[in-house]
C-alpha positions as a printed Julia matrix, in Angstrom:
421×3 Matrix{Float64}:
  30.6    23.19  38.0
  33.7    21.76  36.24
  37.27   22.72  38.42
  39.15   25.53  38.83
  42.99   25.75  38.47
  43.85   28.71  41.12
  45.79   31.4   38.76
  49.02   33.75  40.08
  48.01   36.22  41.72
  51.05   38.35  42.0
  50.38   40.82  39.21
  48.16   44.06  39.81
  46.19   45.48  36.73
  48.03   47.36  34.22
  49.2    50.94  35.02
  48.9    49.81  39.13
  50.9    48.93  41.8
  50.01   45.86  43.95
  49.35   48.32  47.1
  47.42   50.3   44.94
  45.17   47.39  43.9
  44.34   46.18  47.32
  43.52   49.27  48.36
  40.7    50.03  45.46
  37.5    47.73  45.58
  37.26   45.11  42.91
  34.48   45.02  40.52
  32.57   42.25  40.3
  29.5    40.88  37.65
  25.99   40.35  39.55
  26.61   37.6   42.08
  24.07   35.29  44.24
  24.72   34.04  47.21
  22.38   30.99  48.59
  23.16   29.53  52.29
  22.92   25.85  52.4
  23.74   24.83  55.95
  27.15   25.41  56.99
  28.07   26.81  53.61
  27.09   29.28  50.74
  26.41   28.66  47.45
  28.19   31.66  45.11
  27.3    32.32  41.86
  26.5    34.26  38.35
  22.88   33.21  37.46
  23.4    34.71  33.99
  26.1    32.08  33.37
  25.36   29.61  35.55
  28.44   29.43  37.37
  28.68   28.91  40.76
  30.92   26.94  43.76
  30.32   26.16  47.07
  32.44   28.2   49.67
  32.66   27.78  53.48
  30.5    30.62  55.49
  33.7    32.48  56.35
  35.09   32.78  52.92
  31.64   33.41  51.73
  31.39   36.57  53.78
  34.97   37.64  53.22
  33.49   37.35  49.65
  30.72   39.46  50.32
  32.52   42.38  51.87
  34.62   42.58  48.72
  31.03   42.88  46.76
  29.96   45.57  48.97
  33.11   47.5   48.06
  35.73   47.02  50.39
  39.13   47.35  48.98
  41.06   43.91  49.62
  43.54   45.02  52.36
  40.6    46.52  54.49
  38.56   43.06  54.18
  41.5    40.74  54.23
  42.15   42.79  57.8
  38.28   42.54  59.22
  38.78   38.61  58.05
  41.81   38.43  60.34
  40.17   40.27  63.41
  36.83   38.62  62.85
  38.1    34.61  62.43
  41.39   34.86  63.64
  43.18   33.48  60.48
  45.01   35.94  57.89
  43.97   35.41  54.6
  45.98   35.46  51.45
  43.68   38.42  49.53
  45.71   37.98  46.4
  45.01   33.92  46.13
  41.3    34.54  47.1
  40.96   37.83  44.38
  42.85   35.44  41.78
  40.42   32.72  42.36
  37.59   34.88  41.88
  39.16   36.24  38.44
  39.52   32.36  37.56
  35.84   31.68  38.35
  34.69   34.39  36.45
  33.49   36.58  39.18
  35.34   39.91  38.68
  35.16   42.2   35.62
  38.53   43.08  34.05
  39.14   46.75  33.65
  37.39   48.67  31.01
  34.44   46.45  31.66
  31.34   48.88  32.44
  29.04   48.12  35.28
  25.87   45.48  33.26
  23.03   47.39  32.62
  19.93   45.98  34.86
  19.35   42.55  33.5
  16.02   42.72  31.26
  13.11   40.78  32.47
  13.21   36.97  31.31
  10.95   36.15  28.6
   7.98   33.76  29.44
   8.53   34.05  33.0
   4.35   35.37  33.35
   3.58   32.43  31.47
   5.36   30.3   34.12
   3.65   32.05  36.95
   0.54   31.44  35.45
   1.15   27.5   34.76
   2.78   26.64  37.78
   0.02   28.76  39.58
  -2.69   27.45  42.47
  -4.98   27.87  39.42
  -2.94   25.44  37.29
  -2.64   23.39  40.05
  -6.73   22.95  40.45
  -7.13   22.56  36.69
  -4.37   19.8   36.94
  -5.87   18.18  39.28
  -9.22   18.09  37.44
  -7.45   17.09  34.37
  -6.18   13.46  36.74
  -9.26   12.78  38.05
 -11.34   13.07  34.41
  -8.74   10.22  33.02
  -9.18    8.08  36.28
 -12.58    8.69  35.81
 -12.99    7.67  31.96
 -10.76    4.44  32.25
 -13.03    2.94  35.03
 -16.4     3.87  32.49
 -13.84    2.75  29.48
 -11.13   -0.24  30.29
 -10.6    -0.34  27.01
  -8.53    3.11  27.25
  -6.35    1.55  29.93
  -2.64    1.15  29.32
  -1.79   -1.6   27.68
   1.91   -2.89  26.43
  -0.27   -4.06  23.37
  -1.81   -0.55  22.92
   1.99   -0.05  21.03
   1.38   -2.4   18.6
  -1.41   -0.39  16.7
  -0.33   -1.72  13.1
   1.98   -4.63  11.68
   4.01   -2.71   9.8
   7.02   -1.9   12.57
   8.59    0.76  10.56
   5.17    2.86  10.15
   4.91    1.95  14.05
   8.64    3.38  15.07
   8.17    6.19  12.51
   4.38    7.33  14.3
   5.87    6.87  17.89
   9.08    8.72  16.79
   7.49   11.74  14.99
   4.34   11.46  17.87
   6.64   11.84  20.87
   9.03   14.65  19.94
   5.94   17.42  21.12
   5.82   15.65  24.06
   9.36   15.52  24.83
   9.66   19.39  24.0
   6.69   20.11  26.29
   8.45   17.93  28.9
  11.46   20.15  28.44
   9.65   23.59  28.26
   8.04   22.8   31.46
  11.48   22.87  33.24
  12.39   25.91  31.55
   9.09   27.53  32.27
   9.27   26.62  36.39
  12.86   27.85  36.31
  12.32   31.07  34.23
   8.77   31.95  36.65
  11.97   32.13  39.62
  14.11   33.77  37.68
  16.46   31.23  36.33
  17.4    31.41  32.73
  17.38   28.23  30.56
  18.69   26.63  27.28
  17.96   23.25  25.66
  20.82   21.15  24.13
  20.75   17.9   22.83
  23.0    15.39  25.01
  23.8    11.3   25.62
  23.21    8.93  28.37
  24.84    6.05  27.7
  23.62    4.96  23.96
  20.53    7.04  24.47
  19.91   10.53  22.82
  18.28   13.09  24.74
  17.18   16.41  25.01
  18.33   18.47  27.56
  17.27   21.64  29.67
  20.24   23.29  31.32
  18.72   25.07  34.23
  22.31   25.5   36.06
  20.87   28.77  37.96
  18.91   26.66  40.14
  22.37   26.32  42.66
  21.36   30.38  43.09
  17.51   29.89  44.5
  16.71   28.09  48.16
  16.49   24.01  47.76
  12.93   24.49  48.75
  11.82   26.17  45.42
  14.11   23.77  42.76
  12.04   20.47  43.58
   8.96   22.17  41.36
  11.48   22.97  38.31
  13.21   19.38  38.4
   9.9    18.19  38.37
   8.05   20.32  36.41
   9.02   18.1   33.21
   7.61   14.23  34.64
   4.55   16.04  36.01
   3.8    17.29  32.25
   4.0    13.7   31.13
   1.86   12.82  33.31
  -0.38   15.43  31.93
  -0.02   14.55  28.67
  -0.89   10.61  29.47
  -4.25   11.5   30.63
  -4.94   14.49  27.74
  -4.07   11.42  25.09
  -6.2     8.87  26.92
  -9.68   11.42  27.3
  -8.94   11.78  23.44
  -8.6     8.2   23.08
 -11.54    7.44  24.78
 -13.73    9.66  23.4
 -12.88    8.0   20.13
 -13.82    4.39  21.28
 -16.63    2.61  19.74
 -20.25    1.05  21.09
 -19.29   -2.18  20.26
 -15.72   -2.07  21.52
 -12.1    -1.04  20.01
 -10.58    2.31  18.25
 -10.7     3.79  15.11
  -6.97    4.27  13.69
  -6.37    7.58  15.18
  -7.58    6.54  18.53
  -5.28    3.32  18.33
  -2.7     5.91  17.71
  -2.96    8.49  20.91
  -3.11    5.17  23.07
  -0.12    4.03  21.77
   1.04    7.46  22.47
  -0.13    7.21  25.75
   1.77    4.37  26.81
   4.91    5.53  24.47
   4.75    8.44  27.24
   4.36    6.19  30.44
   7.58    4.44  29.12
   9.2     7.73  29.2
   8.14    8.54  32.71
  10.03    4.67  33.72
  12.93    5.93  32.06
  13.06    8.26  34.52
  14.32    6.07  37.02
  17.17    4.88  35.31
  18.41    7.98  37.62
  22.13    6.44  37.3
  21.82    8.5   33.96
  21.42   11.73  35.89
  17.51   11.43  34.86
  15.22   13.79  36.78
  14.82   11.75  39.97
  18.53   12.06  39.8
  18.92   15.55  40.06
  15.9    15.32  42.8
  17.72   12.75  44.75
  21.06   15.23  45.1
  19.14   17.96  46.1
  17.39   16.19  48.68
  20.67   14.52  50.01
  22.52   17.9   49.88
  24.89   17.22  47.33
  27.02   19.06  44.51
  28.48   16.64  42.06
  27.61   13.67  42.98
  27.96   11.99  39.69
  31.55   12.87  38.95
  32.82   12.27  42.52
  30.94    8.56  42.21
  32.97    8.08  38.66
  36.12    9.4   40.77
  35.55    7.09  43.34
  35.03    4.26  41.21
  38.23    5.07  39.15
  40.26    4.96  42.26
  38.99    1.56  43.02
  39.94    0.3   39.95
  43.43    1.66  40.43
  44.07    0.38  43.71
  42.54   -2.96  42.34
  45.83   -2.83  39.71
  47.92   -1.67  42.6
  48.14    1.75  40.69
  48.1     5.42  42.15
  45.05    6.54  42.5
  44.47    9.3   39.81
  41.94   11.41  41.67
  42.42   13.29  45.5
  39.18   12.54  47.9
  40.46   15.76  49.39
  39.33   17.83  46.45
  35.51   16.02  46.72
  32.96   17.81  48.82
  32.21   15.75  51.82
  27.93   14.99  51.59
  29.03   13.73  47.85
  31.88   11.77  48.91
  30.06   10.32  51.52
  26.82    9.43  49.52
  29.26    8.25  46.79
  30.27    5.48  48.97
  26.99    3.27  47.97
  25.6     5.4   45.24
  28.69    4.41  43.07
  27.89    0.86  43.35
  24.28    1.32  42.01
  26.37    3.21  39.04
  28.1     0.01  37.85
  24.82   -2.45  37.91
  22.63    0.32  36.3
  25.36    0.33  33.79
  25.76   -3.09  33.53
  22.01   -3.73  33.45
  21.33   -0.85  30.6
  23.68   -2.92  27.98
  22.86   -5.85  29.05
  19.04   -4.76  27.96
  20.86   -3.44  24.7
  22.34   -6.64  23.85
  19.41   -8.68  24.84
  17.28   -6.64  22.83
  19.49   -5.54  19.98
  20.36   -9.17  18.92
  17.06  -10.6   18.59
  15.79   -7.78  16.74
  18.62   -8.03  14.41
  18.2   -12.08  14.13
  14.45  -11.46  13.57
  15.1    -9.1   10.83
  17.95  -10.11   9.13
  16.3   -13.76   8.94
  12.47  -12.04   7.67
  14.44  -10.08   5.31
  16.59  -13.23   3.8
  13.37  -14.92   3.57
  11.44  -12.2    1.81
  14.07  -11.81  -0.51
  13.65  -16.04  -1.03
  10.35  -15.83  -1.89
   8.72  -17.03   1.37
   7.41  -13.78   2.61
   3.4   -13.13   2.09
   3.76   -9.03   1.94
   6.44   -9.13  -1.3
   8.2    -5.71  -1.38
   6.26   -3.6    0.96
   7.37   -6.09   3.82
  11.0    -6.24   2.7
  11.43   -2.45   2.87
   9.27   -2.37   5.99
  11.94   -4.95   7.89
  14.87   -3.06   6.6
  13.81    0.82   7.38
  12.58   -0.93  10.51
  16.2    -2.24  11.29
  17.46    1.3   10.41
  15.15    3.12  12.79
  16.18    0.68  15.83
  19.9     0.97  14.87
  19.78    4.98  14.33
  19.79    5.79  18.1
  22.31    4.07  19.08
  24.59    5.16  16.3
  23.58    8.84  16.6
  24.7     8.41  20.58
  28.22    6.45  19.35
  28.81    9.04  17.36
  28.63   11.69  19.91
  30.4     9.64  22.29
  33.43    9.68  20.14
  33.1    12.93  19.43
  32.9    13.82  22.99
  36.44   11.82  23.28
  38.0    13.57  20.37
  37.34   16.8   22.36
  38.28   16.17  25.35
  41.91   14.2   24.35
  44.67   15.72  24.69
  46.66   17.07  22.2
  50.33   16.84  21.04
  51.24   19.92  22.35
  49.04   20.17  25.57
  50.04   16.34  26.45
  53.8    17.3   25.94
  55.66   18.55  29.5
  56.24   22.6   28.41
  60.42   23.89  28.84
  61.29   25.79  31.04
């Protein structure tokens, strides 16, 4: 959850004194409130907003919920932690999260039932589980009776022509990919948890995303089945392309076209499921990882940390307060920021290494196509240049959001310039 600015506090709504406003409850939108050790996990699962408070402020938090006016609870904190509490920081804090409904705001009508949450229930059900199961065992089963079905790195290379190849992979794997991400939305919607997909970048990649932010609001116990809801559907889909693969595979040994096809589909999606533990990327095992070791942003406060190094390494401030970083992530952040820089360093080094020699090999069949020396004439020209296109189109698509990620977030003229007084 990005960081909140705490707003003044010393102004009471419209047409009210201060003393009157303390002593009215507040209204607040639907919140959630998850324990998680010796702190509480607040939030709006509608927006997906939510912060980590200790267990005191959490239940100072709570009695304003329940409807006690903000002098009454800010006395009960006093008397039951010995501390006084500053109600109007605390109420202005909640206004800046997004907690409290300004006036004139009715009470939300009962939130209406989440679409496809019965169809969630019913996939990620001890049923779907058996048939799963079955579903493994058939494709272990086949590829002993049929090696051929196996996956093979080779299985990708079903045709010569590398642009029909890309093109067939591309086109074949964007189901998959959207099953992968509907299976995260459906395990978050069967608990509740609302969902959206976004396209996003890691690195020079393109992906598609499932925000499933509600998740902080359920026990850690029931988010491991949602964050892996989507690798466990790959897996699924592996062994539904290899039975159709198989039962496609001749007496006398090989594949017809279309079963060369789903088993270079197949491995296309076993690739996907590596990819997966480039988790530096915030891939699922990522997000597993955090919940497991109990943190909250463990990716910014590892950039954070990493920024301050380089800092003190220039014998610069640092820009960035370790106060202001939970302690699990700060703590974890210590090592897991080092695996940050050689996952980084070894994703463009695999760019470069495989970027220029696919440009070399290209650029040099093309020139000698276009001499003569080629043995396909035209169709092999265009199939080396839409070929080149293809490889280069990811990693443009993902430059161009990256700048367009930097245009938004840069300051501008007037926001970078110190305001008079």
């Amino acid at each position: 959850m990005p960081e909140q600015s705490p707003a003044s506090a010393d102004a009471a709504p419209a047409g009210k004194t201060a003393v009157q406003a303390h002593d009215e409850p507040l209204a607040f939108h639907p919140l959630t409130f998850q324990p998680e050790g010796d702190e509480v996990t607040v939030g709006r699962m509608d927006e997906g907003t939510f912060v980590v408070l200790p267990a005191d402020g959490a239940a100072l938090l709570r009695r304003l919920v329940e409807g006690t006016p903000p002098r009454q609870a800010a006395r009960w904190y006093e008397q039951e932690y010995g501390d006084p509490v500053d109600i109007d920081d605390f109420a202005a804090e909640l206004t800046e999260l997004g907690f409290l409904r300004a006036d004139g705001i009715p009470e939300p009508l009962p939130a209406r039932p989440l679409r496809w949450r019965q169809l969630g229930r019913a996939v990620f059900s001890p049923v779907g589980a058996v048939l799963y199961t079955a579903l493994l065992a058939a494709c272990v089963l086949v590829v002993v009776h049929v090696p051929d079905a196996a996956p093979r790195y080779h299985n990708v290379f079903f045709t010569h022509y590398m642009s029909v190849l890309t093109l067939t992979l591309f086109v074949g794997q964007l189901p998959l990919i959207l099953l992968h991400e509907s299976a995260h939305a459906l395990a978050g919607r069967r608990l509740g948890v609302p969902s959206r997909l976004s396209i996003g970048r890691r690195l020079y990649y393109v992906v598609f995303e499932t925000n499933l932010d509600g998740l902080a609001g359920v026990s850690r116990r029931c988010r491991y089945l949602p964050m892996l809801a989507g690798m466990l559907t790959d897996v699924g889909c592996f062994a539904v392309l290899t039975l159709l693969a198989a039962a496609t595979h001749r007496a006398g040994g090989g594949f017809p076209p279309a079963g060369a096809v789903l088993l270079a589909l197949a491995y296309a999606t076993l690739l996907r499921l590596v990819w997966q533990g480039y988790f530096f990327l915030q891939t699922d095992i990522y997000y597993l990882v955090v919940t497991v070791l109990g943190c909250v942003d463990l990716q910014t406060t590892a950039r954070q940390l990493l920024a301050n190094r380089w800092c003190a390494l220039l014998r610069r401030p640092a820009p960035y307060d370790p106060e202001q970083w939970h302690p699990r992530d700060h703590a974890v952040a210590r090592w897991y920021s080092w695996l940050m820089v050689v996952g980084y360093a070894f994703c463009l080094a695999t760019l470069l290494l495989t970027l220029l020699p696919i440009l070399v090999h290209v650029f040099g069949t093309a020139a000698a196509r276009l001499a003569g020396n080629g043995h396909q004439g035209g169709a092999g020209l265009a199939d080396s240049l839409l070929f080149l296109v293809l490889s280069l189109g990811e990693t443009a698509v993902a430059v161009t959001m990256y700048v367009r990620e930097r245009r938004a977030t840069a300051p501008t003229a007037e926001t970078a310039a110190p305001a008079s007084a």
